[in-house]
N, C-alpha and C positions, 0 to 999 in steps of 0.2 A: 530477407534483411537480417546481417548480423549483428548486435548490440556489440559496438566497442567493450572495450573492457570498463565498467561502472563502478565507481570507488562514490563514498559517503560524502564524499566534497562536490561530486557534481549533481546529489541530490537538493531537494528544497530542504529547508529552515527543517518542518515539520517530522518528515522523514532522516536528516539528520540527528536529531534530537531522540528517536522514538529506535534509532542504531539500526538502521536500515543497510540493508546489504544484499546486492544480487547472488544470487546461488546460481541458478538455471534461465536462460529463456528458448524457450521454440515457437520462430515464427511462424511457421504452419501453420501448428496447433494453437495460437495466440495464447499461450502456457506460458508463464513466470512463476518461479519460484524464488522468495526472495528470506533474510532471514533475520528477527531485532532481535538487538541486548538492550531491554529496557532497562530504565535509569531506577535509581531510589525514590526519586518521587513519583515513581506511579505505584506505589502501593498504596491499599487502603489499610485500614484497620483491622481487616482481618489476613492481613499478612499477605493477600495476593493481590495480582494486577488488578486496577481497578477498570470495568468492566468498559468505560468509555475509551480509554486509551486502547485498549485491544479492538476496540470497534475503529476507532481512528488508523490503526494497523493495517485492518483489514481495508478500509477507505483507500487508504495511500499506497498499499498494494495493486489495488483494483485499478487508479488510476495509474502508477505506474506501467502495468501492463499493457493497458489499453495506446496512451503513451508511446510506447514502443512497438506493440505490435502493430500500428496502425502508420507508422512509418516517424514518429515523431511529428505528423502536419498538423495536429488538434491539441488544442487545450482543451478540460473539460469539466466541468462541473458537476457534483454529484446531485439527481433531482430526487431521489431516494434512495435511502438504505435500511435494508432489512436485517437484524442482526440475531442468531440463537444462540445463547452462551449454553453450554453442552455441559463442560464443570470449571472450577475454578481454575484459575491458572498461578501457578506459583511463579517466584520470581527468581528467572532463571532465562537462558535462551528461548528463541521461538522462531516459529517456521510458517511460513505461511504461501499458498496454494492458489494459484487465482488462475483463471479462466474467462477468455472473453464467451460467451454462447451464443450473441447475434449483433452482427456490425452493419446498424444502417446507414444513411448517408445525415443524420443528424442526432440519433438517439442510439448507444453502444449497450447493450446488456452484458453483465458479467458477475460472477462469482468467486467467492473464496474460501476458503479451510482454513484455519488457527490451528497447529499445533504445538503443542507442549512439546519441548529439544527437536526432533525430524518427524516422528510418526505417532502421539499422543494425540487424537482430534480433540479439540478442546470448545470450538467455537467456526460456525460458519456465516457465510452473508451475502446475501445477493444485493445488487445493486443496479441504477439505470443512473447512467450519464450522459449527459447534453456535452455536442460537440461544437466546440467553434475554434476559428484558424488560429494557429499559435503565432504567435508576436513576439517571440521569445520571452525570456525571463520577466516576472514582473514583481523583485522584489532586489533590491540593490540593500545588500547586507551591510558596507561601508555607510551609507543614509543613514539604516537604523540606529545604530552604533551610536551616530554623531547628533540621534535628536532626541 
């Protein structure tokens, strides 16, 4: 499968917000490499990302991947994630590495890397998502807007 070409506007809300952008994918290898310009509001106090949003990075990475490598038929849910912040991360670009590792017929395993601009490891994270059938979009941005 090829991923059309994906721009920030046919991202979700979350990933829009968080400047999500594909770089690479290989369906094969269920590889994505995708890449954020965080906003000013995710810094903390000590002047770098604050550690939840790059955990959410890596979230929305992971599913995106899964996502696509899986032909776009599943929506999925994340039932854990495990996150190791490695060092801070300044606020700046970022790059991030994800990996499906085992695709069953109802639970998807998968992994990810945080890097500081392309190759600084900064943070990684495993995760297992629950799969069910996609129903398309479930989020009508004009609604929110208006309530």
């Amino acid at each position: 499968m090829e991923v059309a070409a994906f721009t920030r506007d046919m991202a979700p809300p979350s990933a829009r917000w968080m400047g999500m952008d594909l770089i690479e994918h290989d369906a094969e290898r269920m590889f994505t490499r995708v890449s954020f310009e965080p906003n000013s509001d995710m810094i903390n106090f000590g002047g770098v990302i604050q550690g939840g949003f790059l955990g959410a990075m890596m979230d929305d990475a992971m599913g995106f991947n899964t996502f696509i490598s899986l032909g776009m038929k599943f929506a999925m849910a994340t039932i854990d994630l495990h996150t190791q912040f490695l060092k801070a991360v300044p606020f700046g670009p970022i790059t991030c590495d994800t990996q499906v590792t085992k695709a069953g017929k109802s639970i998807v395993f998968t992994e990810a890397k945080l890097f500081i601009g392309a190759n600084d490891l900064a943070a990684r994270a495993t995760s297992s998502l629950k799969l069910r059938p996609f129903a398309g979009l479930q989020y009508d941005m004009k609604e929110s807007q208006n309530g």
